[in-house]
Short mmCIF file of the C-alpha atoms (twelve columns), coordinates in Angstrom:
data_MODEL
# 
_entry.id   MODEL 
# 
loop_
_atom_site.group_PDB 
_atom_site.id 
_atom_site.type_symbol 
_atom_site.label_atom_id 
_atom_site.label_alt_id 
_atom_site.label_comp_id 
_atom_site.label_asym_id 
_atom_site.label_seq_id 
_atom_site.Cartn_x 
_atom_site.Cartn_y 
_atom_site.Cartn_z 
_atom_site.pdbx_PDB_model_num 
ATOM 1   C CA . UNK A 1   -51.213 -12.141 21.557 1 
ATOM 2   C CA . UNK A 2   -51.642 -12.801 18.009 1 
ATOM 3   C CA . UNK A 3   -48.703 -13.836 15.459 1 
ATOM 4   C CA . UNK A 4   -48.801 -12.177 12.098 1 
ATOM 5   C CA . UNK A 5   -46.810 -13.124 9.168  1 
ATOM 6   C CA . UNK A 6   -44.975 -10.113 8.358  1 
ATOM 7   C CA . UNK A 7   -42.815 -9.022  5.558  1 
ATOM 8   C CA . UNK A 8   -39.591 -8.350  7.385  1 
ATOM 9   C CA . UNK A 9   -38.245 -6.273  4.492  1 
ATOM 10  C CA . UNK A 10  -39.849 -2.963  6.241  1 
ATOM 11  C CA . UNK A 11  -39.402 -2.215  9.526  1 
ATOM 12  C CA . UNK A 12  -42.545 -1.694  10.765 1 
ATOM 13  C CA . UNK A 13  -45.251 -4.810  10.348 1 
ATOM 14  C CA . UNK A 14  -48.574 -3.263  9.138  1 
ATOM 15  C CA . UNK A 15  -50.173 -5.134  12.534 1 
ATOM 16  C CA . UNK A 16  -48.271 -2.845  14.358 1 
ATOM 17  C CA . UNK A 17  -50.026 -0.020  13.438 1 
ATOM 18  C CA . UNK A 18  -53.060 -0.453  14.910 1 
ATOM 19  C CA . UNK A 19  -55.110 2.342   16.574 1 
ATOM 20  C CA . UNK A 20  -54.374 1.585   19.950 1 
ATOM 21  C CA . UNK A 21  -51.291 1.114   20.110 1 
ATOM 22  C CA . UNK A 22  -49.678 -0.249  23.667 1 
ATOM 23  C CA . UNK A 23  -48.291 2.866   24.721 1 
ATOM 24  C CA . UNK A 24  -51.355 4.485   24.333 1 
ATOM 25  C CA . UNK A 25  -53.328 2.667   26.659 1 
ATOM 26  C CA . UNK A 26  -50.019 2.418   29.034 1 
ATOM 27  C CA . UNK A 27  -49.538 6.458   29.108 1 
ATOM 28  C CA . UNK A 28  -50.512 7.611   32.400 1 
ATOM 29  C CA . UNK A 29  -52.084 10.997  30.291 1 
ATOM 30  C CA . UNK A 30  -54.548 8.679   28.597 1 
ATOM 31  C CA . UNK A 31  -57.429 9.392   31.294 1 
ATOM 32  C CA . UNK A 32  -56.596 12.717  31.259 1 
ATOM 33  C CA . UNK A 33  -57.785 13.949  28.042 1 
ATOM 34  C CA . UNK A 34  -60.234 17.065  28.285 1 
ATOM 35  C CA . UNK A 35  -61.912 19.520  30.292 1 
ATOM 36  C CA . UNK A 36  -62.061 19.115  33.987 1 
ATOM 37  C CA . UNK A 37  -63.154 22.075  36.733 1 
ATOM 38  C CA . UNK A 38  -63.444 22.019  40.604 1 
ATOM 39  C CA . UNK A 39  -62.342 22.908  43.504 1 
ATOM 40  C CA . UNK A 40  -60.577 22.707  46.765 1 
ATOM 41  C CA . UNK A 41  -58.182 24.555  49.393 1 
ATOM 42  C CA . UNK A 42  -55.331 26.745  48.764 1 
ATOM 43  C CA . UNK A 43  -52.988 27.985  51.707 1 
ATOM 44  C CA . UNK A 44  -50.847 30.563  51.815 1 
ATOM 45  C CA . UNK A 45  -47.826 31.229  53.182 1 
ATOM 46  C CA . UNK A 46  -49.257 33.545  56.002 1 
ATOM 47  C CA . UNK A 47  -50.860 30.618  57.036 1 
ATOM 48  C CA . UNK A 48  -54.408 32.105  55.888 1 
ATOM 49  C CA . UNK A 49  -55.810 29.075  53.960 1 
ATOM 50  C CA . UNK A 50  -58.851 29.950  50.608 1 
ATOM 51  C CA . UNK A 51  -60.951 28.025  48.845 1 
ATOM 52  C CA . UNK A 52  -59.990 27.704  45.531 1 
ATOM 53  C CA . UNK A 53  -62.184 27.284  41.629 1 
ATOM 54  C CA . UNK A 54  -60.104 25.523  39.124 1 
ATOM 55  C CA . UNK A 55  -60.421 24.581  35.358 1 
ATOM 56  C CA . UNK A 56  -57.654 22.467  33.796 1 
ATOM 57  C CA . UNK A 57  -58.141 21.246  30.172 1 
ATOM 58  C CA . UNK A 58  -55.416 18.397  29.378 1 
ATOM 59  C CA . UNK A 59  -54.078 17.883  25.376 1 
ATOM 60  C CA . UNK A 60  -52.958 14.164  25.455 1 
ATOM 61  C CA . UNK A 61  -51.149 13.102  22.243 1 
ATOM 62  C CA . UNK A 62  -49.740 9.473   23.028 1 
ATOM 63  C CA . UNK A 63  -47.074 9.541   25.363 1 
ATOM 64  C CA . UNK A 64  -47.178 13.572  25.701 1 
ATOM 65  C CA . UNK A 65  -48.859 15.801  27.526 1 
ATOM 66  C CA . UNK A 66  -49.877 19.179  26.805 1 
ATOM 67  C CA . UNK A 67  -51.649 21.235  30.137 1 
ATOM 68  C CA . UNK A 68  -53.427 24.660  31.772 1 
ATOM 69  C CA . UNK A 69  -54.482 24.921  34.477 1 
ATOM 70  C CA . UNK A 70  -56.591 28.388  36.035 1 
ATOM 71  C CA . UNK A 71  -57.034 28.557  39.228 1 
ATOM 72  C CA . UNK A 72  -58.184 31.622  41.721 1 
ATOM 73  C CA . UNK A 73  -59.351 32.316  45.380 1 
ATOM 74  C CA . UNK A 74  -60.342 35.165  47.083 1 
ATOM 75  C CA . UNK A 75  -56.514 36.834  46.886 1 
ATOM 76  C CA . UNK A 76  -54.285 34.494  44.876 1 
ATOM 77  C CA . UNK A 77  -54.726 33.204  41.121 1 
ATOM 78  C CA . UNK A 78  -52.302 31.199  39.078 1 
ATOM 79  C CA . UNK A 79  -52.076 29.571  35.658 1 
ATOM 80  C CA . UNK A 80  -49.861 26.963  35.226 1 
ATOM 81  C CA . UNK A 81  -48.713 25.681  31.544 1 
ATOM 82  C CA . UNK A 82  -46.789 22.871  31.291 1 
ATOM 83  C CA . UNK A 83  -45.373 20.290  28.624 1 
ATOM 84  C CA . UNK A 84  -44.352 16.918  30.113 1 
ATOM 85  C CA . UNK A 85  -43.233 13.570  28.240 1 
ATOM 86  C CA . UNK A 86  -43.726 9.811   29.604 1 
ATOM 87  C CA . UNK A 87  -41.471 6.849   28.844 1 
ATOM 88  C CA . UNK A 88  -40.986 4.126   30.922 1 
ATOM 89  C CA . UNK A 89  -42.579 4.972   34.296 1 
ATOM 90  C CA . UNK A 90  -40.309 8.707   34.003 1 
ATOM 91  C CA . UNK A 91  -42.101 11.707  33.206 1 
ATOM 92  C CA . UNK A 92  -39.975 15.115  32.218 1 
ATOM 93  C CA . UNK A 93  -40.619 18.091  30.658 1 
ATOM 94  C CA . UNK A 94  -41.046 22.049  31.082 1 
ATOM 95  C CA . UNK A 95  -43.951 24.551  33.017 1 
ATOM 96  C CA . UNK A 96  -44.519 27.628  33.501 1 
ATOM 97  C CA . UNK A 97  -46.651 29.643  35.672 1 
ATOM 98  C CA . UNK A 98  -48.355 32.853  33.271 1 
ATOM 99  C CA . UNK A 99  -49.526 34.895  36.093 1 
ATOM 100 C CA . UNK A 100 -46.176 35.283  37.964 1 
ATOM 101 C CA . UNK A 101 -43.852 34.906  35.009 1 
ATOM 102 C CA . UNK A 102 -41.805 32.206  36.249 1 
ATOM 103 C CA . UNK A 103 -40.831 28.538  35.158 1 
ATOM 104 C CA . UNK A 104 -38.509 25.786  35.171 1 
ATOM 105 C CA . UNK A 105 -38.395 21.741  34.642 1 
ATOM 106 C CA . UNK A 106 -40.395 18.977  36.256 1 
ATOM 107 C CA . UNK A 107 -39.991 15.431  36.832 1 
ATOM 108 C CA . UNK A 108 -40.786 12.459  38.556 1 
ATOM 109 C CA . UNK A 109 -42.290 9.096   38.227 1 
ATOM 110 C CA . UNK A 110 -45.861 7.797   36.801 1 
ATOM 111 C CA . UNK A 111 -47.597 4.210   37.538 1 
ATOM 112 C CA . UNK A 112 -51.371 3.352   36.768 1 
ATOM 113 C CA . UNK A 113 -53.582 6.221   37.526 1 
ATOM 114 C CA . UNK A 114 -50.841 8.213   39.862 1 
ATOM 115 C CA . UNK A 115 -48.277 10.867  38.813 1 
ATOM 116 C CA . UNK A 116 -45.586 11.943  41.222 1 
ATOM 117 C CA . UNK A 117 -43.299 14.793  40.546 1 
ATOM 118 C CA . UNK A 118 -40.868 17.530  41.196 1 
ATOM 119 C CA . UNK A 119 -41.447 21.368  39.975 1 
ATOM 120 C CA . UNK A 120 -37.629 22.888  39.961 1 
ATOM 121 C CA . UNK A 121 -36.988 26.614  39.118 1 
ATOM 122 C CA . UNK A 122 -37.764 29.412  40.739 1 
ATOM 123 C CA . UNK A 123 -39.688 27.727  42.764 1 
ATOM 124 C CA . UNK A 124 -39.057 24.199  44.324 1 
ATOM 125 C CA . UNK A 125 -42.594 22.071  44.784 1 
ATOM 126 C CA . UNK A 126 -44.291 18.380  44.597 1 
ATOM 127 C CA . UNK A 127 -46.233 17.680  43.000 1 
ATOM 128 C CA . UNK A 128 -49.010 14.604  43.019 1 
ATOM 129 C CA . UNK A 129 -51.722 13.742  40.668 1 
ATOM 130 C CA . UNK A 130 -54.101 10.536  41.169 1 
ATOM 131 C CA . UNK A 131 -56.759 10.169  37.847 1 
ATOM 132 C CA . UNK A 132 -59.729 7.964   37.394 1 
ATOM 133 C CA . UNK A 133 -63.217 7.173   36.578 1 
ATOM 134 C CA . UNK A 134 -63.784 10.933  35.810 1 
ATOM 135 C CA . UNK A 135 -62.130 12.069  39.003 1 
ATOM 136 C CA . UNK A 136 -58.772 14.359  39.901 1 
ATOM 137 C CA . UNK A 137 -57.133 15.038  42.630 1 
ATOM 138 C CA . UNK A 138 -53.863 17.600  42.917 1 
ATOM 139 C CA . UNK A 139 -51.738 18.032  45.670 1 
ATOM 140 C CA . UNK A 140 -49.205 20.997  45.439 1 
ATOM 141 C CA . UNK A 141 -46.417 21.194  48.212 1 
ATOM 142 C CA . UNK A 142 -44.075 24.217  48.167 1 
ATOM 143 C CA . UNK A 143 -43.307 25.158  51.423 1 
ATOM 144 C CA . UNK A 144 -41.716 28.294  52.270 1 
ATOM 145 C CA . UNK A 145 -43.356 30.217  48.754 1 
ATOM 146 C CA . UNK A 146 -46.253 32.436  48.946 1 
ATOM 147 C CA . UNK A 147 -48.557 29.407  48.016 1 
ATOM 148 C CA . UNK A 148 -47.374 26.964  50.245 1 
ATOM 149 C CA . UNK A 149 -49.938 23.903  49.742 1 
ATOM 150 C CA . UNK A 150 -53.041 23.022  47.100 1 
ATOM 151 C CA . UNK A 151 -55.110 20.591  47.196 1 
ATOM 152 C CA . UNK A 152 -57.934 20.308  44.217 1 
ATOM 153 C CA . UNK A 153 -60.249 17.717  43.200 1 
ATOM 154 C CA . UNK A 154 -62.191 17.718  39.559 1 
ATOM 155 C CA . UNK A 155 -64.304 15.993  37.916 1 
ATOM 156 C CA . UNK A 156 -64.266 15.715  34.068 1 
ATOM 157 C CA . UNK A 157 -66.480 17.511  32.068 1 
ATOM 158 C CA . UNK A 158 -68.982 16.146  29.776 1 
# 
């Protein structure tokens, strides 16, 4: 750490207002800036399980997260949208699903490189996200809805 000799008559020190700031580098979005694409195993709830093409591009603004994701196999697409906040290990915010019309509220927990959640509305699912070194890996869990379990790993692009 390095001590600055601030004038306390503002409330903000002009140290602190560096580029990269802490929160920055302790969002759990920060890796997850960009393009990705990929692929991986959908199942349905017939019990029929598809592979499965995915592109996700990720809009990562500090602490916030901005997302859409496209993904289709042979008889089932989605494309999820969501909007999700970070503070203090909690994440929270909104998503929607375009192809199906439906949405609700997620939330759950985030720590280093892993992002554990809840998807509540219409639909009931968890939700499990592990980033790094230009890798992704999603797990989806929704048992008893028409896509019952997705599993996807990408790999940025660029």
């Amino acid at each position: 750490y390095e001590i600055v000799d601030c004038d306390w008559s503002s409330d903000v020190c002009s140290s602190d207002l560096t580029a990269g700031s802490a929160e920055a580098v302790e969002s759990p979005f920060a890796q997850m800036s960009g393009a990705w694409s990929g692929g991986g195993a959908i199942t349905l709830a017939s019990g029929v399980k598809e592979q499965i093409r995915c592109r996700a591009n990720y809009d990562v603004n500090g602490s916030s997260l901005a997302l859409t994701i496209r993904c289709a196999s042979a008889s089932y697409k989605f494309e999820l949208q969501s909007n999700v906040a970070h503070s203090g290990g909690v994440i929270s915010g909104t998503w929607a699903e375009m192809t199906h019309r439906v949405g609700g509220t997620i939330s759950g927990s985030a720590s280093g490189n892993r992002i554990n959640a809840r998807v509540e509305g219409v639909l009931s699912a968890m939700l499990s996200v592990s980033t790094g070194a230009g890798k992704q890996s999603i797990s989806i869990e929704a048992p008893g809805m028409e896509m019952s379990r997705v599993a996807i790993s990408m790999t940025k692009a660029g």
